[in-house]
C-alpha positions in Angstrom: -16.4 25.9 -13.8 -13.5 26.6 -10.8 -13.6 29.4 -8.6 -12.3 29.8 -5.1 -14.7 29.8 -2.6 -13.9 31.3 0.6 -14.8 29.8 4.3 -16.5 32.8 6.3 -17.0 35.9 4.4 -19.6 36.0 2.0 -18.4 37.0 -1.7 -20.6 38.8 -4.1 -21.2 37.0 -7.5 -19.7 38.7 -10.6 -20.4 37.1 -14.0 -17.6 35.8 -15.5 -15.5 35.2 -12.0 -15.7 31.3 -12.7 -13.1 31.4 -15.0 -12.4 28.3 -17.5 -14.3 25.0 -17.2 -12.5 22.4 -14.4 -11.7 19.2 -16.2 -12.2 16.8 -13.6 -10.4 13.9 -15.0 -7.3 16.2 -15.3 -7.8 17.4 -12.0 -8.2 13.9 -9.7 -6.2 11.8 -12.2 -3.3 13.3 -14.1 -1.8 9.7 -14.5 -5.1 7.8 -15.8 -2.8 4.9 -17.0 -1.8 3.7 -13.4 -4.5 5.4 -11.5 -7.5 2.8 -9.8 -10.8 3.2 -7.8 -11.7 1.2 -5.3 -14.5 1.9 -2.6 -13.5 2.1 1.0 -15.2 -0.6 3.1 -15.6 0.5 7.4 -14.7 3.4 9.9 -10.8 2.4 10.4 -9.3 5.7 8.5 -12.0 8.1 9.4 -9.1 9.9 10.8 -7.7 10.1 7.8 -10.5 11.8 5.9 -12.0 8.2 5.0 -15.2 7.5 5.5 -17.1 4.0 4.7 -18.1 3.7 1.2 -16.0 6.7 0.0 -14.8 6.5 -3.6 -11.0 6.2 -3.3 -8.4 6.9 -6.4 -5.1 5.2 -6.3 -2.3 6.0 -8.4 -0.1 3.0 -8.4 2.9 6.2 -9.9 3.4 7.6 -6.4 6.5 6.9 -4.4 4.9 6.3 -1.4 6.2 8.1 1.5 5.9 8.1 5.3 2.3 9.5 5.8 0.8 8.8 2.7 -2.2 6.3 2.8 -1.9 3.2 0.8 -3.1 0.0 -0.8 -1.4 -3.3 0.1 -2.3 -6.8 -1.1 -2.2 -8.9 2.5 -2.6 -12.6 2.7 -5.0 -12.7 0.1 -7.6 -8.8 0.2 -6.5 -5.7 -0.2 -5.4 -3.2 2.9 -6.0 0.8 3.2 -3.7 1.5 5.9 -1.3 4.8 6.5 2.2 4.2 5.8 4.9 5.1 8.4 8.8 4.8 8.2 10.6 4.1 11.7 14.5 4.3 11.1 15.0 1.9 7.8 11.9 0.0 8.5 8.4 1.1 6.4 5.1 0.2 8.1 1.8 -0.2 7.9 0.2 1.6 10.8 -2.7 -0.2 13.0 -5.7 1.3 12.4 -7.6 -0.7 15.3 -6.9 -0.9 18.7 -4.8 -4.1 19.8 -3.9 -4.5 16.1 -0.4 -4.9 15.3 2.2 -2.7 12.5 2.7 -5.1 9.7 6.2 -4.6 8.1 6.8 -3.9 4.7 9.7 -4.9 2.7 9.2 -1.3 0.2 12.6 -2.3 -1.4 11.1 -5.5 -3.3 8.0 -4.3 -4.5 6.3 -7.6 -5.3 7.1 -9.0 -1.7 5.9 -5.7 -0.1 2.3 -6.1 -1.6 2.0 -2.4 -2.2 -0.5 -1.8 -5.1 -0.3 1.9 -4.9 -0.9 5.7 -3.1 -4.4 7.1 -2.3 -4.2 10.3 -4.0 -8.0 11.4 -3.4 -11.4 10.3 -1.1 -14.6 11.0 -2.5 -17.3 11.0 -0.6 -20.9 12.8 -0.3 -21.9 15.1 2.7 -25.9 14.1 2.6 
């Protein structure tokens, strides 16, 4: 079921307020066919709602854009780093300190490495 749940004012329950069932596939993946999971490995994009061993869910039919967070192939593992665009040239940002940008080439997609846009973070609050 989906309802709205509001932050601070407590809401008195009325039967039948859930409304129709929540399809979660629909919901987190409305393009199954490129859409991937990987699990997020460290503390580099807590700032980005990350968190180690979060469940992430990439669709790979995104045009990425200058703030999205994404998945790049690198010299031979995958990145998750936030994109960022500078003038003409597309970045990935440093998520560590004394670690450098690494330039993307986001016109030739195979030479760029990007394997596609984090749409979603799951991860548990216990």
């Amino acid at each position: 079921m989906l309802a709205d749940l509001p932050i601070g004012e407590p809401v008195p329950f009325c039967p039948g307020s859930l409304g129709e069932g929540l399809d979660l596939q629909a919901a987190l993946i409305p393009n199954p066919v490129c859409t991937f999971y990987m699990r997020a490995s460290g503390n580099g994009m807590r700032q980005h709602g990350i968190n180690d061993g979060d469940l992430v869910v990439i669709d790979r039919s995104v045009e990425p854009c200058s703030g999205h967070v994404v998945v790049v192939a690198h010299q031979g593992s995958f990145l998750l780093r936030p994109l960022l665009r500078q003038g003409e040239q597309w970045l990935l940002e440093p998520v560590r300190p004394g670690e450098a940008a690494i330039p993307l080439d986001l016109e030739v997609f195979d030479r760029s490495g990007l394997f596609g846009v984090v749409v979603h973070a799951v991860h548990h609050l216990g």
